[in-house]
PDB file of N, H, CA, C and O in Angstrom:
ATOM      1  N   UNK A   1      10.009 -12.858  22.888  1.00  0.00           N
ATOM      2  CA  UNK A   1      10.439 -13.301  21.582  1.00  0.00           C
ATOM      3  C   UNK A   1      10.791 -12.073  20.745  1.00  0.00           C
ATOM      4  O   UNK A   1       9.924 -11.209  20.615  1.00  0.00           O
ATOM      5  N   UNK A   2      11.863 -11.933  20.224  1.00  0.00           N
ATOM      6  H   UNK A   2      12.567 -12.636  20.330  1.00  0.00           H
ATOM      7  CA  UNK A   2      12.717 -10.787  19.252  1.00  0.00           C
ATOM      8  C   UNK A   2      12.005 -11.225  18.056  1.00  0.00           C
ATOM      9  O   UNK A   2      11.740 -12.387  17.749  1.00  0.00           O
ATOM     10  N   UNK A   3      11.758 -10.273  17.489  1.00  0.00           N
ATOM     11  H   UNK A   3      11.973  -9.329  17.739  1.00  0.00           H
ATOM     12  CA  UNK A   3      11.420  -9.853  15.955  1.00  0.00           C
ATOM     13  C   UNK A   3      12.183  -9.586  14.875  1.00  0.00           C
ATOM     14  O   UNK A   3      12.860  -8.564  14.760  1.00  0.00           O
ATOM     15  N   UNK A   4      12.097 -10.575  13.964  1.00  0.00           N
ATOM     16  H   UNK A   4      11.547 -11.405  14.058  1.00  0.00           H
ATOM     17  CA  UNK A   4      13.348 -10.224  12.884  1.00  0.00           C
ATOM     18  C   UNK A   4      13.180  -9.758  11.744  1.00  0.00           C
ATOM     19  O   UNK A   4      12.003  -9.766  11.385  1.00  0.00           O
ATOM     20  N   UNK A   5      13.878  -9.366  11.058  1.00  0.00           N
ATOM     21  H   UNK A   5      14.834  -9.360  11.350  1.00  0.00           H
ATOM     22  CA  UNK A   5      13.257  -8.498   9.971  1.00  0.00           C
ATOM     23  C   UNK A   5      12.707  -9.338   8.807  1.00  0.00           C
ATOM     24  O   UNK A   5      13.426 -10.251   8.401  1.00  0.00           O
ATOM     25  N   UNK A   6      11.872  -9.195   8.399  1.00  0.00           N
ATOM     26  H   UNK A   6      11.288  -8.453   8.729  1.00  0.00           H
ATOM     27  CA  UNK A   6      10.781 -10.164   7.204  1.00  0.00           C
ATOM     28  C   UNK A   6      10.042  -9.232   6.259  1.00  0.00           C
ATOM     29  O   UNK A   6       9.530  -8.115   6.339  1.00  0.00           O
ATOM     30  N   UNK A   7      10.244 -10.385   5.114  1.00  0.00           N
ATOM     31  H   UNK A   7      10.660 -11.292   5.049  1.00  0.00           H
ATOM     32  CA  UNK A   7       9.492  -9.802   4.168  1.00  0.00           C
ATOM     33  C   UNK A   7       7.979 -10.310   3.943  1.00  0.00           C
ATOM     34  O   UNK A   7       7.710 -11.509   3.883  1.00  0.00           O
ATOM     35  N   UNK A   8       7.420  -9.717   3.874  1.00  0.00           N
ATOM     36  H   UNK A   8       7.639  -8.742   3.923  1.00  0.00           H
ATOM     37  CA  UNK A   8       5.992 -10.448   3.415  1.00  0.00           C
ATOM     38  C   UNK A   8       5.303  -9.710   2.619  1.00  0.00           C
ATOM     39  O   UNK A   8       5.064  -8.512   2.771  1.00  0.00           O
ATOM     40  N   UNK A   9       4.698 -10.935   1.073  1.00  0.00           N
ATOM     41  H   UNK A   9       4.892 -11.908   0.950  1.00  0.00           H
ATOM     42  CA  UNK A   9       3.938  -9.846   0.772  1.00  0.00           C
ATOM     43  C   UNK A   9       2.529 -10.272   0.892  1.00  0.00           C
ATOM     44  O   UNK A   9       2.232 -11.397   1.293  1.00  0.00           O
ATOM     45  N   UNK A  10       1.794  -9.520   0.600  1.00  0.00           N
ATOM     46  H   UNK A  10       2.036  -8.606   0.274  1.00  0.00           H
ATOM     47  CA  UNK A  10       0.037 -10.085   0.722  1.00  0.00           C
ATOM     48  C   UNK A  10      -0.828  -9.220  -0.465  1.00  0.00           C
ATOM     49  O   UNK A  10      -0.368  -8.220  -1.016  1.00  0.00           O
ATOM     50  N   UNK A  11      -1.540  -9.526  -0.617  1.00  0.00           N
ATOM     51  H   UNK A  11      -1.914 -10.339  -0.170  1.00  0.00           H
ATOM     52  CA  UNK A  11      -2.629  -8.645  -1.742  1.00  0.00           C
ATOM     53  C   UNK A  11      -3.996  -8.392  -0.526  1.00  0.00           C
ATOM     54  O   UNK A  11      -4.546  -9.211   0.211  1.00  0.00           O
ATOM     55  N   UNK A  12      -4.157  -7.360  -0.653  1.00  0.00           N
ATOM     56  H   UNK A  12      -3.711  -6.695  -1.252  1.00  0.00           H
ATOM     57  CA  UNK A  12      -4.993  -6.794   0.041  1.00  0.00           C
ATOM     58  C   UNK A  12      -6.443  -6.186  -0.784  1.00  0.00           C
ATOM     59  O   UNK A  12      -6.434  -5.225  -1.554  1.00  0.00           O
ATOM     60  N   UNK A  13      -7.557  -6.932  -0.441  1.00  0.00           N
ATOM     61  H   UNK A  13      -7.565  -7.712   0.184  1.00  0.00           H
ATOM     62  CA  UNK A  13      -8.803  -6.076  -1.168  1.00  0.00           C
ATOM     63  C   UNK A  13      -9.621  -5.839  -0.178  1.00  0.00           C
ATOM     64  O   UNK A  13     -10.831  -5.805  -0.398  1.00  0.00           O
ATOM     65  N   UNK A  14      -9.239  -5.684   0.771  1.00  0.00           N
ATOM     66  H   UNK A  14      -8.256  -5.712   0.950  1.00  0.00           H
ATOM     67  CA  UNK A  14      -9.847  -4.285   1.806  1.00  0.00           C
ATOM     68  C   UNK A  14      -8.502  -3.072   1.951  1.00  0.00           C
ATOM     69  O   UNK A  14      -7.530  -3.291   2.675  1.00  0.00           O
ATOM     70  N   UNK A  15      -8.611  -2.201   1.391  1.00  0.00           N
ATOM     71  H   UNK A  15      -9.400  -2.023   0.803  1.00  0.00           H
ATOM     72  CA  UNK A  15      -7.336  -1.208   1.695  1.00  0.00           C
ATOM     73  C   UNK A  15      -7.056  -0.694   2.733  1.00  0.00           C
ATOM     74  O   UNK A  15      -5.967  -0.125   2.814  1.00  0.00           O
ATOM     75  N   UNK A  16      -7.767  -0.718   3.637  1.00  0.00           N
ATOM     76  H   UNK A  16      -8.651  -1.180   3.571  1.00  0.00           H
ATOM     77  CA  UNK A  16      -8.186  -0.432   5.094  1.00  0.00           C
ATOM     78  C   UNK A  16      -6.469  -1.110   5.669  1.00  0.00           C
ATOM     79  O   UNK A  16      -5.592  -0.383   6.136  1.00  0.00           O
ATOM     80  N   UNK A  17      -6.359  -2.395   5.507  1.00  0.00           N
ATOM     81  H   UNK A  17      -7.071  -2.985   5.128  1.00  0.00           H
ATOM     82  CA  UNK A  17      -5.388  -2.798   6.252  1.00  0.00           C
ATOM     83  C   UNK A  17      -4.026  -2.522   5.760  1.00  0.00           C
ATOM     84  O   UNK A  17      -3.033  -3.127   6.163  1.00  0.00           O
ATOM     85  N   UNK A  18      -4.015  -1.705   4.987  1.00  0.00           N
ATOM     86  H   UNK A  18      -4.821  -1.213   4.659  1.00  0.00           H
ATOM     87  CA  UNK A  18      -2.381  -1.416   4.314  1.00  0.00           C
ATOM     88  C   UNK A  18      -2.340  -0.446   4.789  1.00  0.00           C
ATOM     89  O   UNK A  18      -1.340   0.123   4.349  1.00  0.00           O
ATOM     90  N   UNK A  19      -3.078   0.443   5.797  1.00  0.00           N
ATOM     91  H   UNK A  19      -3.889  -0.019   6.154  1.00  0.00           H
ATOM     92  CA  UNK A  19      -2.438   1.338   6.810  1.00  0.00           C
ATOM     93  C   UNK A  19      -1.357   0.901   7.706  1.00  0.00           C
ATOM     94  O   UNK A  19      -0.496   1.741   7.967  1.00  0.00           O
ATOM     95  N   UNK A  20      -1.236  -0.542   8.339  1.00  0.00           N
ATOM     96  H   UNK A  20      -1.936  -1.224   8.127  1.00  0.00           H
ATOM     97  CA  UNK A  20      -0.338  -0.786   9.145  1.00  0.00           C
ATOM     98  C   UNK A  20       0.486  -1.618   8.179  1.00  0.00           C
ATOM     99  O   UNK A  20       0.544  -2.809   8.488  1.00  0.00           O
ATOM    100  N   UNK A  21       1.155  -1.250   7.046  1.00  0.00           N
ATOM    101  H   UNK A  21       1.107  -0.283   6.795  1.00  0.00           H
ATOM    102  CA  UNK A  21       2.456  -1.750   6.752  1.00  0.00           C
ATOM    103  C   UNK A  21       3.444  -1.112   6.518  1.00  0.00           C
ATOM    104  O   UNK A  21       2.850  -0.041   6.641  1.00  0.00           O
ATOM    105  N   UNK A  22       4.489  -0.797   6.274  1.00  0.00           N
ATOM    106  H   UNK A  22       4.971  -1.667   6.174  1.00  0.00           H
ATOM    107  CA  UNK A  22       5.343   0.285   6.171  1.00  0.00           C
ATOM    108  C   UNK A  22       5.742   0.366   4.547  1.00  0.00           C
ATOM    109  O   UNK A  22       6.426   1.309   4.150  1.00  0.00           O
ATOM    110  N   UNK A  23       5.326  -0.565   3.730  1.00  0.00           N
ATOM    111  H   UNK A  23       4.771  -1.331   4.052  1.00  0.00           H
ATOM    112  CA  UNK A  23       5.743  -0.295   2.561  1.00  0.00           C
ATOM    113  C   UNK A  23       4.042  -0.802   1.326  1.00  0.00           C
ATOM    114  O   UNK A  23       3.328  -1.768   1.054  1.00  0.00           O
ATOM    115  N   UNK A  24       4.173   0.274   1.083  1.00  0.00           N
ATOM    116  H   UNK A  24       4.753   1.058   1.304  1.00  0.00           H
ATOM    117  CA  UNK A  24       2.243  -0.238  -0.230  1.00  0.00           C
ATOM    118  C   UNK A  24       3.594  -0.152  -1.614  1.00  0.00           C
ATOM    119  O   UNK A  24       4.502   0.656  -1.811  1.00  0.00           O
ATOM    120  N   UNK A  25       3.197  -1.263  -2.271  1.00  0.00           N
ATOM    121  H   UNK A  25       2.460  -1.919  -2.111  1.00  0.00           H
ATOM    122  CA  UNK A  25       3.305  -0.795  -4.012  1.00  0.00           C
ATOM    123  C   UNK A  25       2.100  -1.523  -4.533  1.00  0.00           C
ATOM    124  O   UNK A  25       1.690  -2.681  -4.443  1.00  0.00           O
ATOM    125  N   UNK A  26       1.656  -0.351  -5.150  1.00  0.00           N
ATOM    126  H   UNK A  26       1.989   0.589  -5.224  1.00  0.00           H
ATOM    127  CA  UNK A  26       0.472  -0.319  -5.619  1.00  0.00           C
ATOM    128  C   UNK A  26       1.330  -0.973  -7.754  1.00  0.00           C
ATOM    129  O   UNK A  26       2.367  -0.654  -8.335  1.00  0.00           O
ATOM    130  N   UNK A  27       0.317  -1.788  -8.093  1.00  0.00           N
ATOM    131  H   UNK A  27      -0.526  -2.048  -7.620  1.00  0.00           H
ATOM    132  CA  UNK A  27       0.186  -2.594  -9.372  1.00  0.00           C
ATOM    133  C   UNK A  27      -1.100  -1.984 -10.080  1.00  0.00           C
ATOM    134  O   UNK A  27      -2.284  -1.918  -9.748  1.00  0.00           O
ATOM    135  N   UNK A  28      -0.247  -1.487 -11.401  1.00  0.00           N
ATOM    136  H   UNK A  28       0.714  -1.541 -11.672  1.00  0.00           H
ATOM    137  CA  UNK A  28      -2.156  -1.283 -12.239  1.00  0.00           C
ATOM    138  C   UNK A  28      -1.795  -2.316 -13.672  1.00  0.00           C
ATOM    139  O   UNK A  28      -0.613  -2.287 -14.015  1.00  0.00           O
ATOM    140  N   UNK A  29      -2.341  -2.835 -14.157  1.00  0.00           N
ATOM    141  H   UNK A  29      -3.302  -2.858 -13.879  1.00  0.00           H
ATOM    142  CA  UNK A  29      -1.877  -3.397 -15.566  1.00  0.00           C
ATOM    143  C   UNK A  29      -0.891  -3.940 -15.448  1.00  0.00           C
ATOM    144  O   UNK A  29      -0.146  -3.985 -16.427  1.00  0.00           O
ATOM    145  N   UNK A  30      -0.424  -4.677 -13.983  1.00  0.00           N
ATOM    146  H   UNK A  30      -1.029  -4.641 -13.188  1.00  0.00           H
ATOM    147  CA  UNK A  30       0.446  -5.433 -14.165  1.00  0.00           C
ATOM    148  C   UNK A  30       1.858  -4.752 -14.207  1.00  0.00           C
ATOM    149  O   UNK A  30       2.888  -5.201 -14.710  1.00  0.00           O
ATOM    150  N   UNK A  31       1.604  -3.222 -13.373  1.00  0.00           N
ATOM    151  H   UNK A  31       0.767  -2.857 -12.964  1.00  0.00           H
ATOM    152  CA  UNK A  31       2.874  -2.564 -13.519  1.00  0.00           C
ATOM    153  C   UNK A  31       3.025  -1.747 -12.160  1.00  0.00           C
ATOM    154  O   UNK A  31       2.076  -1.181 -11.618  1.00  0.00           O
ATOM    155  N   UNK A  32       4.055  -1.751 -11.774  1.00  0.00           N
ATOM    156  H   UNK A  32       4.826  -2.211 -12.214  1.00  0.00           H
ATOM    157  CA  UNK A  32       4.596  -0.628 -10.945  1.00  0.00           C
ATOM    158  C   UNK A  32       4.038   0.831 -10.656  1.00  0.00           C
ATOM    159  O   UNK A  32       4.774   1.682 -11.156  1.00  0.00           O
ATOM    160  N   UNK A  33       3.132   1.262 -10.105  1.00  0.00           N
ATOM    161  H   UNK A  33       2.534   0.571  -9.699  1.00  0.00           H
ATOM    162  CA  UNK A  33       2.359   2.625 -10.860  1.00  0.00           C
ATOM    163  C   UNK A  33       2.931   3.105  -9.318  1.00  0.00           C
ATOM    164  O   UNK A  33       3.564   4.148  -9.476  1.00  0.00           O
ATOM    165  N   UNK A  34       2.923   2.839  -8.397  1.00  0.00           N
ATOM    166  H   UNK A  34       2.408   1.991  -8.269  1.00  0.00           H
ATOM    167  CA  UNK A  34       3.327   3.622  -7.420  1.00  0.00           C
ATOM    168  C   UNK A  34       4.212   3.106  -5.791  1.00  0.00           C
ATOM    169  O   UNK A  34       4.335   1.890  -5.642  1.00  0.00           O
ATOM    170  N   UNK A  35       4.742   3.970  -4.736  1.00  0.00           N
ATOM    171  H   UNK A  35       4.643   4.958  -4.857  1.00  0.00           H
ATOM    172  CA  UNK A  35       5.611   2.906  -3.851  1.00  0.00           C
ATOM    173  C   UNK A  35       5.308   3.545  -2.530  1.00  0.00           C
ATOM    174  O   UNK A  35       4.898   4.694  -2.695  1.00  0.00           O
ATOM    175  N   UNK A  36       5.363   3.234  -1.458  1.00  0.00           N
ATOM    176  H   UNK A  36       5.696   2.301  -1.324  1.00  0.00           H
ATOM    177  CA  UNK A  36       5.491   4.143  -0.336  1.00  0.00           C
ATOM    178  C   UNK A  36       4.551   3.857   0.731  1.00  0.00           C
ATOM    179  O   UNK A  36       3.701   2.969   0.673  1.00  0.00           O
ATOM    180  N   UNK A  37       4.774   4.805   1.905  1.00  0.00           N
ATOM    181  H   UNK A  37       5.465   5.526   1.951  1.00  0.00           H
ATOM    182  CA  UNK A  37       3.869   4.263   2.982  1.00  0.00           C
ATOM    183  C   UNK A  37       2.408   4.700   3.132  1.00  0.00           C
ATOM    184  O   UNK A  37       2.251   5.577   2.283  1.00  0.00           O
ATOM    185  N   UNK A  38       1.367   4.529   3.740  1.00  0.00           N
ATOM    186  H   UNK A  38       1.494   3.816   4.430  1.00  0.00           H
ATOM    187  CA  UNK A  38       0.092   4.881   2.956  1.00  0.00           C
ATOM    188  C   UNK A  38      -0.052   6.629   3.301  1.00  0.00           C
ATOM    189  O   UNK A  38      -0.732   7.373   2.594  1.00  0.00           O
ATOM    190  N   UNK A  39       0.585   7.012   4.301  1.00  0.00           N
ATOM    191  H   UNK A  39       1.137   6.407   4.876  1.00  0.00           H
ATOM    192  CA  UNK A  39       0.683   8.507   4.154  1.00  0.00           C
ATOM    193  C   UNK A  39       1.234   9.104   3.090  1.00  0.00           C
ATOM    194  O   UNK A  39       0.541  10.008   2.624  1.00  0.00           O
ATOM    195  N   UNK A  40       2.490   8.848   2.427  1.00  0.00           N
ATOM    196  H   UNK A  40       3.053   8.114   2.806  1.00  0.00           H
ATOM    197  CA  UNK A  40       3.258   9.174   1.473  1.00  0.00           C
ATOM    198  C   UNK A  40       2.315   9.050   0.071  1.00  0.00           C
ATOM    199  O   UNK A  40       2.426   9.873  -0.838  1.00  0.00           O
ATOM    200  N   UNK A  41       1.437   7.989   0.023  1.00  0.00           N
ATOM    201  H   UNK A  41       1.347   7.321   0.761  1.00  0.00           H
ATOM    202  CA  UNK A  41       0.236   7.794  -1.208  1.00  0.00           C
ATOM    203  C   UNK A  41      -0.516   8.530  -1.140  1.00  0.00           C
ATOM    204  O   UNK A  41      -0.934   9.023  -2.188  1.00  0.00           O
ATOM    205  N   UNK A  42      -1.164   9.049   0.405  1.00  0.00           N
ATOM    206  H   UNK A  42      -0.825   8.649   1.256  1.00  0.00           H
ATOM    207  CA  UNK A  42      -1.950  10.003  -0.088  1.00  0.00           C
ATOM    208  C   UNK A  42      -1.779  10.835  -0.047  1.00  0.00           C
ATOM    209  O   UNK A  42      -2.799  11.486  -0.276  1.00  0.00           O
ATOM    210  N   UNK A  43      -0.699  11.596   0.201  1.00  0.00           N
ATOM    211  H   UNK A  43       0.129  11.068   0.388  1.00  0.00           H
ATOM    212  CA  UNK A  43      -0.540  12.964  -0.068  1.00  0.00           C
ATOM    213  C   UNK A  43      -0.133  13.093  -2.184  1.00  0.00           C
ATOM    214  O   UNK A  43      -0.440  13.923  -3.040  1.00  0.00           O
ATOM    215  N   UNK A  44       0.630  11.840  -2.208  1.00  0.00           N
ATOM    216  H   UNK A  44       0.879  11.165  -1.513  1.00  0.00           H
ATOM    217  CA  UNK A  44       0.236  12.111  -4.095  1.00  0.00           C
ATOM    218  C   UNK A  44      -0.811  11.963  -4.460  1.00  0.00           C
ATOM    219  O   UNK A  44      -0.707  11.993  -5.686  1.00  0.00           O
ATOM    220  N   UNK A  45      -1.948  11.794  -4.175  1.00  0.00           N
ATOM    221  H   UNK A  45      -2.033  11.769  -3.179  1.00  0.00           H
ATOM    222  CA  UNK A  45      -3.224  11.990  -4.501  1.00  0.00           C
ATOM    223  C   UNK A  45      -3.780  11.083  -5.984  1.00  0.00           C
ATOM    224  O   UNK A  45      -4.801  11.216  -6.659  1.00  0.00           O
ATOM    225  N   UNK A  46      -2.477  10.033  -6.121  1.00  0.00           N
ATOM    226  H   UNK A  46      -1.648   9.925  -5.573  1.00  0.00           H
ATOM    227  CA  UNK A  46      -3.114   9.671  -7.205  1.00  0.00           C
ATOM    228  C   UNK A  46      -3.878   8.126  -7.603  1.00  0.00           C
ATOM    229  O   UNK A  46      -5.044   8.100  -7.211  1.00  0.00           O
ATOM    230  N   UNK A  47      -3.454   6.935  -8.259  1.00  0.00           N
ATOM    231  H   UNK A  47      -2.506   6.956  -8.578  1.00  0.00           H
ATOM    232  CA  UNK A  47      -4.178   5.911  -7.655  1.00  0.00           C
ATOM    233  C   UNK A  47      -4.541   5.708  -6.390  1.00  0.00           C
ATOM    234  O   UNK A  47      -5.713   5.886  -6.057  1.00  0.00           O
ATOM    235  N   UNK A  48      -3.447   5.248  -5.370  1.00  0.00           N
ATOM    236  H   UNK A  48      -2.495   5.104  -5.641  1.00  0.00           H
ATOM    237  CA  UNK A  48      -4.185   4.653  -3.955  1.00  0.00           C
ATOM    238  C   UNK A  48      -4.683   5.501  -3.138  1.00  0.00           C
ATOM    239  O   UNK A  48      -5.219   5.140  -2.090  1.00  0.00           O
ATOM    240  N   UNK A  49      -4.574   6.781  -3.507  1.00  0.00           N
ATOM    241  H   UNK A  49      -4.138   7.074  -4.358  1.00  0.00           H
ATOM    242  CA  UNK A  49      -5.701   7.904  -3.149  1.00  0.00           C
ATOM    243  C   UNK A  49      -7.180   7.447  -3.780  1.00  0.00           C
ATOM    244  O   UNK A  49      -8.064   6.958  -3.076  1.00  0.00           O
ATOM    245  N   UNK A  50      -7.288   7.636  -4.947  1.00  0.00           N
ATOM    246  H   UNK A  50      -6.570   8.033  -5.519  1.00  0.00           H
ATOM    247  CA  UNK A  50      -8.384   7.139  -5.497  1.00  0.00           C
ATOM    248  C   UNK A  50      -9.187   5.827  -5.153  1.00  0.00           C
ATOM    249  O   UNK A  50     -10.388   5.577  -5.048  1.00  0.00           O
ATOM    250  N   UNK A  51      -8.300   5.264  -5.052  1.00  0.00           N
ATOM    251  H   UNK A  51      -7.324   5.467  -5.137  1.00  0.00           H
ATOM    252  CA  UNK A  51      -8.688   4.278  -4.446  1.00  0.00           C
ATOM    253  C   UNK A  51      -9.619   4.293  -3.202  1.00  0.00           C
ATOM    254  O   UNK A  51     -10.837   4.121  -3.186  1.00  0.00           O
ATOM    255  N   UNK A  52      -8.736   4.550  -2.108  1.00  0.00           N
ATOM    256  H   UNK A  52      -7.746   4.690  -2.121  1.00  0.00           H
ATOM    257  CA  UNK A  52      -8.701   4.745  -0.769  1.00  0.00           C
ATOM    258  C   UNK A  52      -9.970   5.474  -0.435  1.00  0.00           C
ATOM    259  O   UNK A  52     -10.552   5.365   0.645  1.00  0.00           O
ATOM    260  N   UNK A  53     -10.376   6.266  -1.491  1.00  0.00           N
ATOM    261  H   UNK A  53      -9.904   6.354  -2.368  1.00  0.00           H
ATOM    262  CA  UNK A  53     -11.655   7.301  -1.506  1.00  0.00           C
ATOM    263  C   UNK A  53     -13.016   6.670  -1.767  1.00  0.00           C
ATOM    264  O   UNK A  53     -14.049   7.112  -1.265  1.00  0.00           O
ATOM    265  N   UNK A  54     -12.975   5.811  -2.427  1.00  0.00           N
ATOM    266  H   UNK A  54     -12.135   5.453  -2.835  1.00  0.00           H
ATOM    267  CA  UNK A  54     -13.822   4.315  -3.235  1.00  0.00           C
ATOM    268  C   UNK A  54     -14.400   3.248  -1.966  1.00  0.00           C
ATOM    269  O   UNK A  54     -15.530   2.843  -1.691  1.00  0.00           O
ATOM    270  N   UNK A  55     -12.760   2.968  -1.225  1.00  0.00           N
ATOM    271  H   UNK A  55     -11.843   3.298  -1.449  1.00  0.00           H
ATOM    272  CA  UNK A  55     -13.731   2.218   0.288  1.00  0.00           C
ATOM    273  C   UNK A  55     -14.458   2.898   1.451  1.00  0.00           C
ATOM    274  O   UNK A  55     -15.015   2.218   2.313  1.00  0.00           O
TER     275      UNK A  55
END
């Protein structure tokens, strides 16, 4: 079975599993605070770093 390209989104409150997605946007206040893959987050070191440090 071929794989087609899909969107999905999910809310995640174990952060653990947004290692295997290719795209995190992270929401604070209901806003856009950050975008990218979870390597790309943590090297900015800033929310989903913080985060990520917390679980």
């Amino acid at each position: 079975m071929a794989l087609s390209s899909k969107t999905i989104i999910f809310i995640a409150h174990r952060l653990s599993i947004a290692r295997i997605t290719n795209n995190i946007t992270v929401i604070d206040n209901g806003k856009i605070v950050e975008q990218g893959s979870h390597e790309e987050l943590l090297k900015n070191k800033s929310l989903y770093f913080k985060l990520m440090q917390t679980q």
